[in-house]
N, C-alpha and C positions, 0 to 999 in steps of 0.2 A: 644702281641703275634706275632713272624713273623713264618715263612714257608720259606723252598726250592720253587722255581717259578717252581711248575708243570705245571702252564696253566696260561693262562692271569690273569693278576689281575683282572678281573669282576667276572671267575669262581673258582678263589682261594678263592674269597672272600666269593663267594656262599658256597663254600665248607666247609670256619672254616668257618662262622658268626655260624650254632647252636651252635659247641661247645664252642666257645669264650661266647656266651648268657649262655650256661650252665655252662661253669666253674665261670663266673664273681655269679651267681647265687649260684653256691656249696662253694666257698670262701669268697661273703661277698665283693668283691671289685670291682672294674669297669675294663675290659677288653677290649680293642683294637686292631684291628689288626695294624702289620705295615709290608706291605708286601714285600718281596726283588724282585730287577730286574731280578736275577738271582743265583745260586748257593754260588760262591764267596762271594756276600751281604749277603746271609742269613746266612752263616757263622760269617763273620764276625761281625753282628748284636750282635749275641747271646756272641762270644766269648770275645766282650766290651762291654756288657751290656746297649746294647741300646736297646734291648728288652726282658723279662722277661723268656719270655716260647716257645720254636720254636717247630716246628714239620718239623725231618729232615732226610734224607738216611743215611744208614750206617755209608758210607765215610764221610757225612759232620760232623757227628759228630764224629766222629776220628779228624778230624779237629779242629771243635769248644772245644772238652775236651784238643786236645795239645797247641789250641790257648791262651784258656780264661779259664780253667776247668771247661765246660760248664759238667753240671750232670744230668745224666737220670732221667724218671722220671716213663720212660713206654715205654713197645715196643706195635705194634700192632701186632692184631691176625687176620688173613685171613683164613676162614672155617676153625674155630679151631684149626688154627696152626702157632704157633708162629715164625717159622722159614719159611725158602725158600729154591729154589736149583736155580741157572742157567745151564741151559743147552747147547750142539751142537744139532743141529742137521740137516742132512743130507736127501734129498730124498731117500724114500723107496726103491727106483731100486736103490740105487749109488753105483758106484764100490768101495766107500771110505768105510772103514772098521775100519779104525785107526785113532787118530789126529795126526801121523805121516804122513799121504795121502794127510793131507791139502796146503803140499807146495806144493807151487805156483798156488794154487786152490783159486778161489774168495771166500769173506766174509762179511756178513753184520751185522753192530751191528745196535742197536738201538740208542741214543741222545751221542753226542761226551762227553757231560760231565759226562756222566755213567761209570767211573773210574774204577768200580766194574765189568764191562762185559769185558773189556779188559784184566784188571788182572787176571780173571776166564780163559779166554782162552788162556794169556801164562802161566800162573801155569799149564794149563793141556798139555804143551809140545810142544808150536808152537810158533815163537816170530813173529811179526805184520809183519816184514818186509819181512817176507818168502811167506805170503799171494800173490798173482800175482796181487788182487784189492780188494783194502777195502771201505765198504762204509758204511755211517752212515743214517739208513732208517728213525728214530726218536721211530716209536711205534711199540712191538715188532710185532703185526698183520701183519704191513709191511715185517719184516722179514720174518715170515712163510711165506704169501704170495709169496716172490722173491724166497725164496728154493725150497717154493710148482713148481713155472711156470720154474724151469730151470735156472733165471737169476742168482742164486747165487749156487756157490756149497753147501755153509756151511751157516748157522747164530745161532746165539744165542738168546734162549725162557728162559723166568721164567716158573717154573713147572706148574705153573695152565693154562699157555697159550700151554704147552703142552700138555694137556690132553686133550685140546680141537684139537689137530691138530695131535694129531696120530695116528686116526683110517683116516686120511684124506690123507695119501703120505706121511708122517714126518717120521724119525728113529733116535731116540738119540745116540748121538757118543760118548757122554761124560756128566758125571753127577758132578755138584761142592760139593764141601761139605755143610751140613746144616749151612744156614746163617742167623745170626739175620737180623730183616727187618727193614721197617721207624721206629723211636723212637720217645718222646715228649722228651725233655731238658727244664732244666733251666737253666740260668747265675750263674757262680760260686758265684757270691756275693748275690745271692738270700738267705734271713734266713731260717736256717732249720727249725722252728716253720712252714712257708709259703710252705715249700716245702713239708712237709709233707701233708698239708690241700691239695695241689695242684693235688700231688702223690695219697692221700685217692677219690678225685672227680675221677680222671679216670679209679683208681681200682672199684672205684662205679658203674661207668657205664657198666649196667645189658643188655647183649642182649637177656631175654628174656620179657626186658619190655619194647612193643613197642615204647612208649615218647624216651628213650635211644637208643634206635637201629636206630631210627631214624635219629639220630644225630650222632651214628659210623657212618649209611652209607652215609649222609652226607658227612662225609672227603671221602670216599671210598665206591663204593658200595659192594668189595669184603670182608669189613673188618666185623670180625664178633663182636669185641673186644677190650681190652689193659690188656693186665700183664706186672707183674713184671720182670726186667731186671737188669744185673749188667753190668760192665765194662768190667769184663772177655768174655764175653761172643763175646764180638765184636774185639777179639786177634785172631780169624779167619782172619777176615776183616782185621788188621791192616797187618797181615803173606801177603796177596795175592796181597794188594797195596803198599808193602815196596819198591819193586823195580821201581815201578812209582813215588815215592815222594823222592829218593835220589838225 
């Protein structure tokens, strides 16, 4: 099993070992991790099949399915909800009104390979170079934080990081459309007999049985779950990263 490099390989590790323990348990076969350096790698792991089953962003697996036909298996769910939004958002006093106002007003994303927070915010009407300073804070906390203190005009939150920061000085400028979130994959040459067995462990996993919840939050502690998911579903995603992958 690899993964996208959210965090060091000590805490990625910490993160899948239960559910790798649990899935090599619900299928019956011996499960391993093999973890990538970085985004790139864990792409390209899954989409030659040097690793069985990834857990990965949107984008990557836009990638890994154009690469290798890397195939879903499950999306996750975070406090019961299978989708996300990214957001602007602007201090509560700001004269900025519109994301027409953001030229030549400073902006901060979160990690430069977050593909997806860029394309959110020229799809919503402002191209990068119009920005007067762009800057990549890593997590989106840091973002709010630079908006909250002044150093930034503009940045961009995930909805649940919003809700914690706008009874605080935050104002939403702009809302994305409903976006599928991380997914589990297989390698396209994985059997569909396996992929089924693979697919049925993660629909199994019950978060009202504590053993299981344990091991969602495990990967995440905001996850509450995993359902079902198709291909279509991630033609959002592919619409808003077209013009960064030509």
């Amino acid at each position: 099993m690899g993964s996208v490099a959210m965090d060091i390989p000590a805490v990625m590790y910490k993160r899948l070992y239960p559910l790798t323990d649990y899935l090599s348990k619900s299928i019956g076969r011996d499960i391993s991790l093999k973890l990538s350096p970085n985004m790139k790698e864990a792409i390209n792991q899954v989409a030659t099949n040097k690793v069985h089953i990834s857990y990965l962003t949107p984008v990557a697996y836009i990638k890994a399915h154009e690469k290798g036909r890397a195939r879903l298996v499950a999306k996750t769910v975070t406090s019961d909800r299978s989708s996300f939004q990214l957001m602007i958002v602007v201090r509560q006093d700001s004269p900025i009104k519109s994301v027409a106002d953001l030229n030549q007003k400073s902006f901060a994303f979160g990690d430069p390979a977050a593909l997806l927070q860029r394309a959110v915010v020229v799809g919503a009407g402002i191209k990068l170079d119009q920005f007067a300073e762009v800057k990549y804070l890593g997590h989106y906390d840091n973002i709010a934080r630079g908006v909250k203190s002044g150093d930034f005009d503009a940045g961009i939150l995930k909805d649940t990081l919003v809700n914690k920061w706008q009874d605080k000085g935050l104002r939403v400028l702009f809302t994305s459309p409903a976006l599928p979130p991380y997914n589990i994959v297989v390698n396209g040459e994985l059997p569909d007999p396996l992929y089924q067995k693979i697919k049925s462990a993660f629909l199994s996993l019950d978060p009202t049985n504590p053993a299981h919840l344990k091991i969602i939050k495990s990967l995440d502690k905001k996850y509450t779950g995993f359902t079902e998911t198709t291909d279509k579903e991630y033609d959002v995603v592919r619409d808003l990263v077209a013009p960064f992958l030509r």
